[in-house]
PQR file with spaces between the fields and no chain letter, atoms N, CA, C, O and H, PARSE charges and radii, in Angstrom:
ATOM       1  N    UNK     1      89.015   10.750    7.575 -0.4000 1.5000
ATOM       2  CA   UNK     1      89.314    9.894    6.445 -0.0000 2.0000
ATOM       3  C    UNK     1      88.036    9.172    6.042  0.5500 1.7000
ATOM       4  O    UNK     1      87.524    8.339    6.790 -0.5500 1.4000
ATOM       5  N    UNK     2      87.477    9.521    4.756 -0.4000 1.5000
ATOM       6  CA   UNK     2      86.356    8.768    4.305 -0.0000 2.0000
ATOM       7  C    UNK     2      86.849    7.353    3.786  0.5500 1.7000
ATOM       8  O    UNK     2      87.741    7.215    2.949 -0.5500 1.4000
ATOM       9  H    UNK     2      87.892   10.198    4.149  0.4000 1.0000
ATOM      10  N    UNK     3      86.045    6.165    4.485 -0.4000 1.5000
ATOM      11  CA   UNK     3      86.450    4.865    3.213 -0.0000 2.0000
ATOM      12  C    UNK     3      84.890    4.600    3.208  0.5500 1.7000
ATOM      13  O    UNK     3      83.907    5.046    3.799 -0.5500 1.4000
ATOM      14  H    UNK     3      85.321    6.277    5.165  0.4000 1.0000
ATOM      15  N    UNK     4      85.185    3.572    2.164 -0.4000 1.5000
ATOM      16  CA   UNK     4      84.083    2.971    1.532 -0.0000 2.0000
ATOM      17  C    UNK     4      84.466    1.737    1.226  0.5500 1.7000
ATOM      18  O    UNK     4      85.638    1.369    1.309 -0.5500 1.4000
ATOM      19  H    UNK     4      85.984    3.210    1.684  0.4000 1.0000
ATOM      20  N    UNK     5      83.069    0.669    0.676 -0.4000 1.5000
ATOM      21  CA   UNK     5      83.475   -0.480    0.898 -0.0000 2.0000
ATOM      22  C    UNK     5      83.914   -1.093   -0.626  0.5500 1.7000
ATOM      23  O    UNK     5      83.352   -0.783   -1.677 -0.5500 1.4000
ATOM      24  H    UNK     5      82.117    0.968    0.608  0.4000 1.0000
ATOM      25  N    UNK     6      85.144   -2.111   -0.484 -0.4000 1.5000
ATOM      26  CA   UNK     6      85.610   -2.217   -1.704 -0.0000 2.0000
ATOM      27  C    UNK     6      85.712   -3.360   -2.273  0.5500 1.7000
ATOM      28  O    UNK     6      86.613   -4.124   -1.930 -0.5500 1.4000
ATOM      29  H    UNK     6      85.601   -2.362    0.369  0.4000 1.0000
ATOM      30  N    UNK     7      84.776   -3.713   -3.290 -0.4000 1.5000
ATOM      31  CA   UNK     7      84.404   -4.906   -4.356 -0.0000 2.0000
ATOM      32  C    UNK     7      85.458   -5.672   -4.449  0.5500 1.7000
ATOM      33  O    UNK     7      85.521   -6.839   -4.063 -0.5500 1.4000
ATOM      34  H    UNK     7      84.044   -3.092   -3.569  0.4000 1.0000
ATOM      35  N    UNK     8      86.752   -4.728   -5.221 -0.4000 1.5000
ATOM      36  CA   UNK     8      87.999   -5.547   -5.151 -0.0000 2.0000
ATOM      37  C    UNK     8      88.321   -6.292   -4.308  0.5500 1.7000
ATOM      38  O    UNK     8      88.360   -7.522   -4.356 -0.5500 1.4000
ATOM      39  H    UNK     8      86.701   -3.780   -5.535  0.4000 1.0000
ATOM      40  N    UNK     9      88.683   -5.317   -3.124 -0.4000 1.5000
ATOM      41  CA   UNK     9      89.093   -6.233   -1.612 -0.0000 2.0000
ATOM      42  C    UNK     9      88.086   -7.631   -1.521  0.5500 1.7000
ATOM      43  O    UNK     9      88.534   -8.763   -1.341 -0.5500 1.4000
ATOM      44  H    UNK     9      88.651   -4.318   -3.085  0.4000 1.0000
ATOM      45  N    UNK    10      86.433   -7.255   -1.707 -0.4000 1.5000
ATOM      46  CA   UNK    10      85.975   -8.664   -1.392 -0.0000 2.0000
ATOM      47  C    UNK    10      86.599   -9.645   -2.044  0.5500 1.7000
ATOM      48  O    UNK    10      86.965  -10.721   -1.571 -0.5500 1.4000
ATOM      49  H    UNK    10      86.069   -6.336   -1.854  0.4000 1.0000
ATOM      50  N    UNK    11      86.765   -9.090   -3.608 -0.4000 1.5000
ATOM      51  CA   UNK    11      87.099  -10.389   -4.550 -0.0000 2.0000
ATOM      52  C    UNK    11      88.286  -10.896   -4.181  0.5500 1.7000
ATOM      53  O    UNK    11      88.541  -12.043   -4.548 -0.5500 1.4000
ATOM      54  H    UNK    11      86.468   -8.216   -3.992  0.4000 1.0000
ATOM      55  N    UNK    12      89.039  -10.326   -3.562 -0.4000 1.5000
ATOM      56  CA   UNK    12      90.292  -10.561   -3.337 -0.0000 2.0000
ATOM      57  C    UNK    12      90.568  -11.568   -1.999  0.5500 1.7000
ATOM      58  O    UNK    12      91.561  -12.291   -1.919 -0.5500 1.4000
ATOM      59  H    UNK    12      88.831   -9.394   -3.263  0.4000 1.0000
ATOM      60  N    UNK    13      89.704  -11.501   -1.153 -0.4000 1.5000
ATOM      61  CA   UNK    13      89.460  -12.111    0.248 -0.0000 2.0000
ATOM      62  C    UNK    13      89.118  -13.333   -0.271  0.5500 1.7000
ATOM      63  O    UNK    13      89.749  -14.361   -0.029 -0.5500 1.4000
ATOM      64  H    UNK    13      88.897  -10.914   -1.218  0.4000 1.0000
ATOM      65  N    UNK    14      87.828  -13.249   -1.208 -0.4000 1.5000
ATOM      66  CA   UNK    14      87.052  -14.241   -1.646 -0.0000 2.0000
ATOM      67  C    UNK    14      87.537  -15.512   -2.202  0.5500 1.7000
ATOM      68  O    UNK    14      87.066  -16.631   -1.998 -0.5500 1.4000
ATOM      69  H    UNK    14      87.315  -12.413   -1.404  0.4000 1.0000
ATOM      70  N    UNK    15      88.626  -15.160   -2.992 -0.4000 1.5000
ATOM      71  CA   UNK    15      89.930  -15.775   -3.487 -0.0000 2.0000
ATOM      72  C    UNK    15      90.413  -16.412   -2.907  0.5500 1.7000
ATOM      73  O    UNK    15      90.416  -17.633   -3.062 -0.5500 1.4000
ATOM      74  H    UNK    15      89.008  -14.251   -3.157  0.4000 1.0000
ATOM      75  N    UNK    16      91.137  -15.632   -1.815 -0.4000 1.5000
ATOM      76  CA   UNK    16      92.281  -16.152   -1.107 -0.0000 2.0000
ATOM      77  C    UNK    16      91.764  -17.293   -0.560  0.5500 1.7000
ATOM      78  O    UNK    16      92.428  -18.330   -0.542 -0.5500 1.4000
ATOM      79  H    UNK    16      91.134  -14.640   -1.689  0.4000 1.0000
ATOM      80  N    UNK    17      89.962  -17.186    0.169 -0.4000 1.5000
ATOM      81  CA   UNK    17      89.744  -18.251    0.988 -0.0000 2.0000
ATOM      82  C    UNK    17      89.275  -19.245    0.101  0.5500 1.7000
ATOM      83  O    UNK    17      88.798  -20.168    0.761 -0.5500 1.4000
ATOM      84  H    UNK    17      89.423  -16.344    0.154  0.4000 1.0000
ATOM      85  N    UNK    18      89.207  -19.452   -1.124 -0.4000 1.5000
ATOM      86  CA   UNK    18      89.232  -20.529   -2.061 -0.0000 2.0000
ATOM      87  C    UNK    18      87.614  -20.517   -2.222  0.5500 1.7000
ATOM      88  O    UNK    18      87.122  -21.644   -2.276 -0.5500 1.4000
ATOM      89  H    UNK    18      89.594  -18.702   -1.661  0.4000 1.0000
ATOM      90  N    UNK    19      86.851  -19.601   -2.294 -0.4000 1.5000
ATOM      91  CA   UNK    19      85.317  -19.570   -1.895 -0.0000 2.0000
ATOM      92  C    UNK    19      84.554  -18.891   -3.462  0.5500 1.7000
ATOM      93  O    UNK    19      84.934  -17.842   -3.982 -0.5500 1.4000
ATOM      94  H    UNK    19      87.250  -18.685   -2.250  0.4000 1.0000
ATOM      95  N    UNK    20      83.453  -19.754   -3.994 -0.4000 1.5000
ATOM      96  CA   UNK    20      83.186  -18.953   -4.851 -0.0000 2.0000
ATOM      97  C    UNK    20      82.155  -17.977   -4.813  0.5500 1.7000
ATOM      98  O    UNK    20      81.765  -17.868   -3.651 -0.5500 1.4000
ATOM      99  H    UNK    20      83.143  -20.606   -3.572  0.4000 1.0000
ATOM     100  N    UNK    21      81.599  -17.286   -5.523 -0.4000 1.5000
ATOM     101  CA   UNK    21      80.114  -16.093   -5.644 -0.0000 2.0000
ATOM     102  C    UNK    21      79.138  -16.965   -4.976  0.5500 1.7000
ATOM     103  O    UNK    21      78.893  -16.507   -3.859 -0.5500 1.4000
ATOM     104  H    UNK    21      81.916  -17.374   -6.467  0.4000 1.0000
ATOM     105  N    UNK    22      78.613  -17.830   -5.175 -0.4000 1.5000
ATOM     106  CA   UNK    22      77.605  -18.868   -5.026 -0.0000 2.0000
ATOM     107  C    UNK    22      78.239  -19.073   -3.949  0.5500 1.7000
ATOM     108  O    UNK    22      77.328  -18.797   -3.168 -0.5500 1.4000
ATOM     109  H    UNK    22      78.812  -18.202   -6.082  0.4000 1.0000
ATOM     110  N    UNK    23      79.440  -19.451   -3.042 -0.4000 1.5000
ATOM     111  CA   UNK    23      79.158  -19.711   -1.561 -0.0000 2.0000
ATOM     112  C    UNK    23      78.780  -18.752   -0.622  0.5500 1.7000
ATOM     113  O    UNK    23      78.064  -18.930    0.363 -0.5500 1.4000
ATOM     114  H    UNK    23      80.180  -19.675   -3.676  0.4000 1.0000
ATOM     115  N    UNK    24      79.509  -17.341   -1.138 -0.4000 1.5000
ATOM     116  CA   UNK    24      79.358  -16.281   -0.174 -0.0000 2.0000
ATOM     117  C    UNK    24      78.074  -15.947   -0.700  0.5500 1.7000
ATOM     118  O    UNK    24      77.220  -16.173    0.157 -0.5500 1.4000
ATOM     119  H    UNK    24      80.091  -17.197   -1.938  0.4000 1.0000
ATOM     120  N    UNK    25      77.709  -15.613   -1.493 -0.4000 1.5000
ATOM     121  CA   UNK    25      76.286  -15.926   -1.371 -0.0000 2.0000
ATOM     122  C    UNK    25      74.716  -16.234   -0.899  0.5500 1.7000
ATOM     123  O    UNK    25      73.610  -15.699   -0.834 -0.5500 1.4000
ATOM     124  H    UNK    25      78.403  -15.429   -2.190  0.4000 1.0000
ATOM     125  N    UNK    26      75.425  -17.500   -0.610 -0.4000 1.5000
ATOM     126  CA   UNK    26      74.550  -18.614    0.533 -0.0000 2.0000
ATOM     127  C    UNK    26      74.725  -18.199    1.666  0.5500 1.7000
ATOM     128  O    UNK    26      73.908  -18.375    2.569 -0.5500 1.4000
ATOM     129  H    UNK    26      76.324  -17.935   -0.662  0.4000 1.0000
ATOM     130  N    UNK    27      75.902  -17.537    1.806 -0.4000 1.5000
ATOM     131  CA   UNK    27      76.550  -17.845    3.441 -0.0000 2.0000
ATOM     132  C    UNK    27      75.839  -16.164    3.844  0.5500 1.7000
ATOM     133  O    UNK    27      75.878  -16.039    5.068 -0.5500 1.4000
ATOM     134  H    UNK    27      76.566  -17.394    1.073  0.4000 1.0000
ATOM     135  N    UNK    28      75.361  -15.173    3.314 -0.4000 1.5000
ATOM     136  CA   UNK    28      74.708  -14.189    3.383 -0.0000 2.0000
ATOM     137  C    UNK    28      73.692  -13.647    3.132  0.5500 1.7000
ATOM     138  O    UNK    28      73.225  -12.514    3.250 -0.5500 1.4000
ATOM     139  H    UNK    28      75.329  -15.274    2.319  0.4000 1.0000
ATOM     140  N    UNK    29      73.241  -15.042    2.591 -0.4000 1.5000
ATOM     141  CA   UNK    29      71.157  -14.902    2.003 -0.0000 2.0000
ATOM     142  C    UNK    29      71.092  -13.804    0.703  0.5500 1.7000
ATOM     143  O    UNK    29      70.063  -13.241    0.330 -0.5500 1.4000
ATOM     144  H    UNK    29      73.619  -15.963    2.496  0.4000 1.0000
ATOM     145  N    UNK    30      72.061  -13.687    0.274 -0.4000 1.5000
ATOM     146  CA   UNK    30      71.896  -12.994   -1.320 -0.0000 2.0000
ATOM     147  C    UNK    30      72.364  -13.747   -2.132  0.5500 1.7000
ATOM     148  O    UNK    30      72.814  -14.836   -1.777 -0.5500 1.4000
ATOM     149  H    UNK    30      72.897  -14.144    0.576  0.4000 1.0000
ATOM     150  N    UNK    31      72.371  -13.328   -3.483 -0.4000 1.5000
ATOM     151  CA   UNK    31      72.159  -14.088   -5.142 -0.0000 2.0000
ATOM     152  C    UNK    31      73.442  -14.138   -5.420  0.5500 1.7000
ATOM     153  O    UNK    31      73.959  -13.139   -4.921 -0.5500 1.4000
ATOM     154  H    UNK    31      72.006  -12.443   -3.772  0.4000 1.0000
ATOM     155  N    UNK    32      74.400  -14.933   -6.082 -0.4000 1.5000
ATOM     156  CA   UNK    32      75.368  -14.587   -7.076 -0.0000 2.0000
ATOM     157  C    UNK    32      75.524  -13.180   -7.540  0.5500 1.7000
ATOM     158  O    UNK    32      76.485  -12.419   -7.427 -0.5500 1.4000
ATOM     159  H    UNK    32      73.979  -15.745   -6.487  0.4000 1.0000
ATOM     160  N    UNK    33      74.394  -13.018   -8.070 -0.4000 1.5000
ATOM     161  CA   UNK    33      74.366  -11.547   -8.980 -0.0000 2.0000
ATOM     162  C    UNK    33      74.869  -10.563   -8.026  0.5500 1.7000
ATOM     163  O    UNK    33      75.813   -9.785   -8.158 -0.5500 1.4000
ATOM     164  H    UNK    33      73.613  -13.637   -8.161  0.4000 1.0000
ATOM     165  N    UNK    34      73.719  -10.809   -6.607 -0.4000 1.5000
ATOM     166  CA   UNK    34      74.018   -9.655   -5.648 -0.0000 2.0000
ATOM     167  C    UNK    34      75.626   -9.695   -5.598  0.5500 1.7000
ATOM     168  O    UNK    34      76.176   -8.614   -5.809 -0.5500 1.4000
ATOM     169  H    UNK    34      72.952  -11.442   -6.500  0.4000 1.0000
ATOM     170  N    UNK    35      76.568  -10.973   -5.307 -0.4000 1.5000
ATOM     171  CA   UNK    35      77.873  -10.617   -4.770 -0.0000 2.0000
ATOM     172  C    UNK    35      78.658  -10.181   -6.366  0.5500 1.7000
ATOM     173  O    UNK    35      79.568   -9.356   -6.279 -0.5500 1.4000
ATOM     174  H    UNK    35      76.121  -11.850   -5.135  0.4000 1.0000
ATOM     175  N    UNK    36      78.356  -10.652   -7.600 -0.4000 1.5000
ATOM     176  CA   UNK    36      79.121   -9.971   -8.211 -0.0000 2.0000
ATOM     177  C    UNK    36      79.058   -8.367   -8.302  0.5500 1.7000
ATOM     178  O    UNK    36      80.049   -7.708   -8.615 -0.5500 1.4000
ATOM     179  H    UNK    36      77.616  -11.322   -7.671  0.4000 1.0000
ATOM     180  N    UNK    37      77.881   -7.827   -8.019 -0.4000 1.5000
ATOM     181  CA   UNK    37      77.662   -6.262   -8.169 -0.0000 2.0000
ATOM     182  C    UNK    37      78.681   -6.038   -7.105  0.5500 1.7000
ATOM     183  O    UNK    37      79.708   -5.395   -7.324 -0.5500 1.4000
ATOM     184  H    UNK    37      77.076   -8.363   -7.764  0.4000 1.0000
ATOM     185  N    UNK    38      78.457   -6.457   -6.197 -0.4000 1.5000
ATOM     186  CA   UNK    38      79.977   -5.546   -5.370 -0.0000 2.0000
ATOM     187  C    UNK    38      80.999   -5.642   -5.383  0.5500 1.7000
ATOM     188  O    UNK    38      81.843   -4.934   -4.834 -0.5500 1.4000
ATOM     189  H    UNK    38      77.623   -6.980   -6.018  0.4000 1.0000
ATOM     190  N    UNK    39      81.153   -6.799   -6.196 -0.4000 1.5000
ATOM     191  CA   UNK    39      82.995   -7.486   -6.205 -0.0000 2.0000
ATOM     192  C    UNK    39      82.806   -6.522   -7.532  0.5500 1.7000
ATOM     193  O    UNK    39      83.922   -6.015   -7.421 -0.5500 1.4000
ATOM     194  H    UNK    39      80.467   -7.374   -6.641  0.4000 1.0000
ATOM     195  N    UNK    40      82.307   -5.929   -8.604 -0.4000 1.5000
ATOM     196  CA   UNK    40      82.453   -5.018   -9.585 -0.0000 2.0000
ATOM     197  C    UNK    40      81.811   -3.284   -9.487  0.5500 1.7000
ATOM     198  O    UNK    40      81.290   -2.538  -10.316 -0.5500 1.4000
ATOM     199  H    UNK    40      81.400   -6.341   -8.694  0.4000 1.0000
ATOM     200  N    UNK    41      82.130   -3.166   -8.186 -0.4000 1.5000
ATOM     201  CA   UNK    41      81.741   -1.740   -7.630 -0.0000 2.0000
ATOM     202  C    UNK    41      80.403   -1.511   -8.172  0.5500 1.7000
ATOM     203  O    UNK    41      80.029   -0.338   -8.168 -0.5500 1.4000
ATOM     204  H    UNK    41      82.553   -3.772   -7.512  0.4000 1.0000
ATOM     205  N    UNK    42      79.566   -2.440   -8.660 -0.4000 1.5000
ATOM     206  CA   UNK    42      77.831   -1.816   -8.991 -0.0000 2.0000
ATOM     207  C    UNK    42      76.871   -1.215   -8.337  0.5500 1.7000
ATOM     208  O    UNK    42      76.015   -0.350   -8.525 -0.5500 1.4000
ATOM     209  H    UNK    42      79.869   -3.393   -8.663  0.4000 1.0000
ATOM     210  N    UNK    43      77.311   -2.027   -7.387 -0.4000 1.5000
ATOM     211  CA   UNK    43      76.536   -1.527   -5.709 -0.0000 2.0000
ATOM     212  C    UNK    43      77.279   -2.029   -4.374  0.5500 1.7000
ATOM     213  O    UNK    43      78.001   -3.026   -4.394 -0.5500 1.4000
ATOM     214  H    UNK    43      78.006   -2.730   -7.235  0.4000 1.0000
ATOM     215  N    UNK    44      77.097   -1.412   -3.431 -0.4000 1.5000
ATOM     216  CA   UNK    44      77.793   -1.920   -1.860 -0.0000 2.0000
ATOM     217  C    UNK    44      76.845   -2.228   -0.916  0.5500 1.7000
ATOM     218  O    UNK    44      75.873   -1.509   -0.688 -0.5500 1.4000
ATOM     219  H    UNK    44      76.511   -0.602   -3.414  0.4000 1.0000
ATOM     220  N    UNK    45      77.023   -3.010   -0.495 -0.4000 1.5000
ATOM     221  CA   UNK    45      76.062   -3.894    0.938 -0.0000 2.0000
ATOM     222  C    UNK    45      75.607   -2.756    1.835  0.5500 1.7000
ATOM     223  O    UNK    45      75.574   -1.567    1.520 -0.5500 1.4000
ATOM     224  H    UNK    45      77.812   -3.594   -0.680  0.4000 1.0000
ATOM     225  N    UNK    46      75.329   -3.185    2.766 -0.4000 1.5000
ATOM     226  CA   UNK    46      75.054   -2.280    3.993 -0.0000 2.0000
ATOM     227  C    UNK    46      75.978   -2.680    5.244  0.5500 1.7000
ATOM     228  O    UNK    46      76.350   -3.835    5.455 -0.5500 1.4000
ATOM     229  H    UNK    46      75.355   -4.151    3.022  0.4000 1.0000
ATOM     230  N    UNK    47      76.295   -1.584    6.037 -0.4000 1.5000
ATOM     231  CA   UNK    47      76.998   -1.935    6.918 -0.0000 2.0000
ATOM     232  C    UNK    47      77.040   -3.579    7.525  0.5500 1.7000
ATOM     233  O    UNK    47      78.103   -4.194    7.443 -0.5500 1.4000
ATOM     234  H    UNK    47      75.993   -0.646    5.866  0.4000 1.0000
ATOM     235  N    UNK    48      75.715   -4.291    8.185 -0.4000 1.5000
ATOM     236  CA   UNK    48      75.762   -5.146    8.604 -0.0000 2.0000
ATOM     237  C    UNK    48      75.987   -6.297    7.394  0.5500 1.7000
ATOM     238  O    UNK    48      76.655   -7.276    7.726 -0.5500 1.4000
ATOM     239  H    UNK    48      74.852   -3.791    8.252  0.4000 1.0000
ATOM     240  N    UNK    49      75.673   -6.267    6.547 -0.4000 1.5000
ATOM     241  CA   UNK    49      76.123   -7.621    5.394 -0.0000 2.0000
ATOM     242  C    UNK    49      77.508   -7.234    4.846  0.5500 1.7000
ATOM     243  O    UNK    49      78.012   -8.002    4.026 -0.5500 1.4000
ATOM     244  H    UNK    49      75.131   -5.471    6.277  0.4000 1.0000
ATOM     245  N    UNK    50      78.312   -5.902    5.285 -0.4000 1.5000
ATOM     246  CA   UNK    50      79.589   -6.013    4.873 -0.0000 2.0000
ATOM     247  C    UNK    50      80.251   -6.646    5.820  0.5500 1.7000
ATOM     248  O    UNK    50      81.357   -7.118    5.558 -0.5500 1.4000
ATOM     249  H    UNK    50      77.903   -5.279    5.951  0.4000 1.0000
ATOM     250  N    UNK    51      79.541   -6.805    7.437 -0.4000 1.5000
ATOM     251  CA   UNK    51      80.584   -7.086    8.804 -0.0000 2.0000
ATOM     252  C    UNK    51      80.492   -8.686    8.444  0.5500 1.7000
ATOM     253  O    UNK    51      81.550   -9.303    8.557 -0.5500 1.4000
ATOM     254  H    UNK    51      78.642   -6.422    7.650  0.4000 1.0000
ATOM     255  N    UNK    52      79.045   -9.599    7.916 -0.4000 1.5000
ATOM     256  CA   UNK    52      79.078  -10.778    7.838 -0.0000 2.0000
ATOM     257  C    UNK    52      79.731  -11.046    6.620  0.5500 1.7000
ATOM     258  O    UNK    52      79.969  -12.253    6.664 -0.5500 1.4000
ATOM     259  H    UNK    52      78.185   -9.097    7.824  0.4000 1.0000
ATOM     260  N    UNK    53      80.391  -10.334    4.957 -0.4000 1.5000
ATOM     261  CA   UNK    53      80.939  -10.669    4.683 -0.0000 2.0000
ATOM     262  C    UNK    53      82.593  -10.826    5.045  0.5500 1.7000
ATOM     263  O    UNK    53      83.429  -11.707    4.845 -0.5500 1.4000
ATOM     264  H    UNK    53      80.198   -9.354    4.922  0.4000 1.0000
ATOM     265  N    UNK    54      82.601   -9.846    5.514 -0.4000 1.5000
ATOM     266  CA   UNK    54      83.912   -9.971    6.638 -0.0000 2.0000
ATOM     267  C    UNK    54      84.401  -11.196    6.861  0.5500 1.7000
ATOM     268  O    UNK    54      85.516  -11.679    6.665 -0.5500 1.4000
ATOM     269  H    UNK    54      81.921   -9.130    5.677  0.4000 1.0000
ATOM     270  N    UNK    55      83.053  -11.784    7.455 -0.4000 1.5000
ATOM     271  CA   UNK    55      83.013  -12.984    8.403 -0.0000 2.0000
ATOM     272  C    UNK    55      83.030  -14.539    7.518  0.5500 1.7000
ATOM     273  O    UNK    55      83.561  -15.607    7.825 -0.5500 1.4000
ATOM     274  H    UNK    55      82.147  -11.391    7.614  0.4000 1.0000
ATOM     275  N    UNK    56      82.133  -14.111    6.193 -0.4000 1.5000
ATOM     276  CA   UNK    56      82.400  -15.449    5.630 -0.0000 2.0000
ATOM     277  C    UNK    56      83.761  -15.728    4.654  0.5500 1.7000
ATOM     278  O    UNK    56      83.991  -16.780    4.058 -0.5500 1.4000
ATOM     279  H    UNK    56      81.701  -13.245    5.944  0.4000 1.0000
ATOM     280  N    UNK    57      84.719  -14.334    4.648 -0.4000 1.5000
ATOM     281  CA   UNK    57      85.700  -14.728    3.795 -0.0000 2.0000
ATOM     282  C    UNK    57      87.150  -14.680    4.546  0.5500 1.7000
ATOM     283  O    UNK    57      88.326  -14.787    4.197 -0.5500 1.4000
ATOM     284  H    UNK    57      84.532  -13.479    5.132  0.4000 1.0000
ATOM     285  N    UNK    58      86.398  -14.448    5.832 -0.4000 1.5000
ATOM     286  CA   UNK    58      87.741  -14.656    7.028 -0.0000 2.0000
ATOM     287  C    UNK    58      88.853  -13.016    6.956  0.5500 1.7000
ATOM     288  O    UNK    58      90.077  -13.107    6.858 -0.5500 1.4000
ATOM     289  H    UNK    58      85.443  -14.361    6.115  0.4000 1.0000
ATOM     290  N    UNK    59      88.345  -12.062    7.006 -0.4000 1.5000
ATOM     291  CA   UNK    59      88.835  -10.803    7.113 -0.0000 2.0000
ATOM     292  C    UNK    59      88.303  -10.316    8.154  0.5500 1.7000
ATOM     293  O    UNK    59      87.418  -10.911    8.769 -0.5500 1.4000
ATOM     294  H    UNK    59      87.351  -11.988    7.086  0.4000 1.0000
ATOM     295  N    UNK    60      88.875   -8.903    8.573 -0.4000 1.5000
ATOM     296  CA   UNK    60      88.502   -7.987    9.545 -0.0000 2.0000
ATOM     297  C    UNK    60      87.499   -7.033    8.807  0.5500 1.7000
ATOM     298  O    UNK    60      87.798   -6.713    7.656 -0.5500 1.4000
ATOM     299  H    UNK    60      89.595   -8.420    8.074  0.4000 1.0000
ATOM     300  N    UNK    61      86.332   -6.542    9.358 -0.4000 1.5000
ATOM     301  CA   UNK    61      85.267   -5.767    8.425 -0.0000 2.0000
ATOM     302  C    UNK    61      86.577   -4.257    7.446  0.5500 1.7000
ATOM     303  O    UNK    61      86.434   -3.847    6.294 -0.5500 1.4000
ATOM     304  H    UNK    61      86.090   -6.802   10.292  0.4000 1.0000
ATOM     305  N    UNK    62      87.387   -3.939    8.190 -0.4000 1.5000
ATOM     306  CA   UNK    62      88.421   -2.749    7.870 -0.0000 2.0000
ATOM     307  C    UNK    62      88.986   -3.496    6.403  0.5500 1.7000
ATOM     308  O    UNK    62      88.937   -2.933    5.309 -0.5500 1.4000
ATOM     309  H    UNK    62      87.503   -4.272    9.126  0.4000 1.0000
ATOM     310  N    UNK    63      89.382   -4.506    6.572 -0.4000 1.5000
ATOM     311  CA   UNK    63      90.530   -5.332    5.192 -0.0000 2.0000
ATOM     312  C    UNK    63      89.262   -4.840    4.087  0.5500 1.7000
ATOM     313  O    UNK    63      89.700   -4.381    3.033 -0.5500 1.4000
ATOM     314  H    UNK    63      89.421   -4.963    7.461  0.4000 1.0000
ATOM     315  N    UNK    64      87.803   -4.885    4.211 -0.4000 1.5000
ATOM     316  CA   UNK    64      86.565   -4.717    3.075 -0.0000 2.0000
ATOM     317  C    UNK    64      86.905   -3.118    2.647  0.5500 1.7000
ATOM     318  O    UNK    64      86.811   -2.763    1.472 -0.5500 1.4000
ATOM     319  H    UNK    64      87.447   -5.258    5.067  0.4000 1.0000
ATOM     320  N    UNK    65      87.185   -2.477    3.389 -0.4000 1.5000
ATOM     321  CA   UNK    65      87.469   -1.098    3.290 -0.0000 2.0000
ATOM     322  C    UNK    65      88.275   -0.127    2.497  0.5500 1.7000
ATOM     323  O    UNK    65      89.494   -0.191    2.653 -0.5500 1.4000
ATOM     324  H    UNK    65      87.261   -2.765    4.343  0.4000 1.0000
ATOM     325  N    UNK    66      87.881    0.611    1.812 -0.4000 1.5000
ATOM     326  CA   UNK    66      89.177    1.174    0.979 -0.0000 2.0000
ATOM     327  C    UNK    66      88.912    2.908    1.677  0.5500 1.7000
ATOM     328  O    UNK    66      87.993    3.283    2.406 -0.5500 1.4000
ATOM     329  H    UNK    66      86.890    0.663    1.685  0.4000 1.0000
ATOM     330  N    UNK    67      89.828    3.530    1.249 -0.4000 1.5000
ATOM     331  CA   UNK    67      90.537    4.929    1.370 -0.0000 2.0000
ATOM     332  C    UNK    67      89.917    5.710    0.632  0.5500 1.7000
ATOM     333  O    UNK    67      89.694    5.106   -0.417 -0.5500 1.4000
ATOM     334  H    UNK    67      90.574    3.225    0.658  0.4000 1.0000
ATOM     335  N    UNK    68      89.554    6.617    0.599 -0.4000 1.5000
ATOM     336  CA   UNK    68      88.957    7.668   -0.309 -0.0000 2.0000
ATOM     337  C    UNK    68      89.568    8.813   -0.531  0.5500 1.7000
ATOM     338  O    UNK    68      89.148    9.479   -1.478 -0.5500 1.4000
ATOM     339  H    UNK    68      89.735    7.107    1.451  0.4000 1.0000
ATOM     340  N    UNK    69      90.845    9.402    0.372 -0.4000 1.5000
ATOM     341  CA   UNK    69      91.681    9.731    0.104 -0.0000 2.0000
ATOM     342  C    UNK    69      92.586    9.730   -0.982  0.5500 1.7000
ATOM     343  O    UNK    69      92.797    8.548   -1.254 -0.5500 1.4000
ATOM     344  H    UNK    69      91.186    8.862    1.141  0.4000 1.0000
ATOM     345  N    UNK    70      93.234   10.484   -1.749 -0.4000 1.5000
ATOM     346  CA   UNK    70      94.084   11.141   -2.643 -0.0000 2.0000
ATOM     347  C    UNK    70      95.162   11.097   -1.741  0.5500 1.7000
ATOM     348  O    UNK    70      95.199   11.411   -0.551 -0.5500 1.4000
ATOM     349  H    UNK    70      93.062   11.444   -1.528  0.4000 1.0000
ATOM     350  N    UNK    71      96.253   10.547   -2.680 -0.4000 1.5000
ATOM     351  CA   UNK    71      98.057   10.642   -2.138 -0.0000 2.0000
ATOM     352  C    UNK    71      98.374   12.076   -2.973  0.5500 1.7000
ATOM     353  O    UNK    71      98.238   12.418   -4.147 -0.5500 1.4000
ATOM     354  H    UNK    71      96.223   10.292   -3.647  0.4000 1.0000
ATOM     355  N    UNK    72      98.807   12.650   -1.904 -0.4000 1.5000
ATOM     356  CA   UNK    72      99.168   13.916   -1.743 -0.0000 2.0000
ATOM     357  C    UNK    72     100.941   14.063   -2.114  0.5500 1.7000
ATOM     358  O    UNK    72     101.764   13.661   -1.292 -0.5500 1.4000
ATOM     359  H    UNK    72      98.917   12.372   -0.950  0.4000 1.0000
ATOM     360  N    UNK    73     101.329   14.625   -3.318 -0.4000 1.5000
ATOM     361  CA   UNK    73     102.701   14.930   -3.050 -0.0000 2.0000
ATOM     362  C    UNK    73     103.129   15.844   -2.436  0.5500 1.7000
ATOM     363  O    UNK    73     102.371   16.813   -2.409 -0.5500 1.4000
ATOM     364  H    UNK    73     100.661   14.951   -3.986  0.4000 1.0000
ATOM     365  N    UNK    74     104.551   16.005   -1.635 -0.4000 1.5000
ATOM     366  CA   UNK    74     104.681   17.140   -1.315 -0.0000 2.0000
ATOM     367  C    UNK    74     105.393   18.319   -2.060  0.5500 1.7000
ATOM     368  O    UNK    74     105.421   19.441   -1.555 -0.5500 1.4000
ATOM     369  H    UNK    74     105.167   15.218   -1.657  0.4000 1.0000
């Protein structure tokens, strides 16, 4: 199963923990700009700044993760 990492999900974490672009941000030594490119699929982090965003929006590095998989009918 291929996943990849998913902008949405951050924005969605990002949310929940009441946190804006500019905190996670700070809290990961990149720009605003940098976190909107991934919360809008422009670009994706690297493994280790996806595990610390993980960490600053209170998720498991997997919740960042999406499916690349196709739902299959039968």
């Amino acid at each position: 199963m291929a996943r990849h990492f998913s902008g949405c999900r951050l924005r969605a974490a990002r949310r929940a923990a009441g946190l804006t672009a500019e905190q996670v941000a700070s809290a990961v030594g990149r720009t605003p700009w940098t976190v909107w490119k991934w919360e809008c699929g422009a670009a994706a982090p690297g493994i280790h700044t996806a595990d610390l965003l993980a960490d600053v929006v209170g998720v498991a590095l997997p919740d960042l993760l999406a499916d690349d998989r196709q739902a299959v009918s039968a």
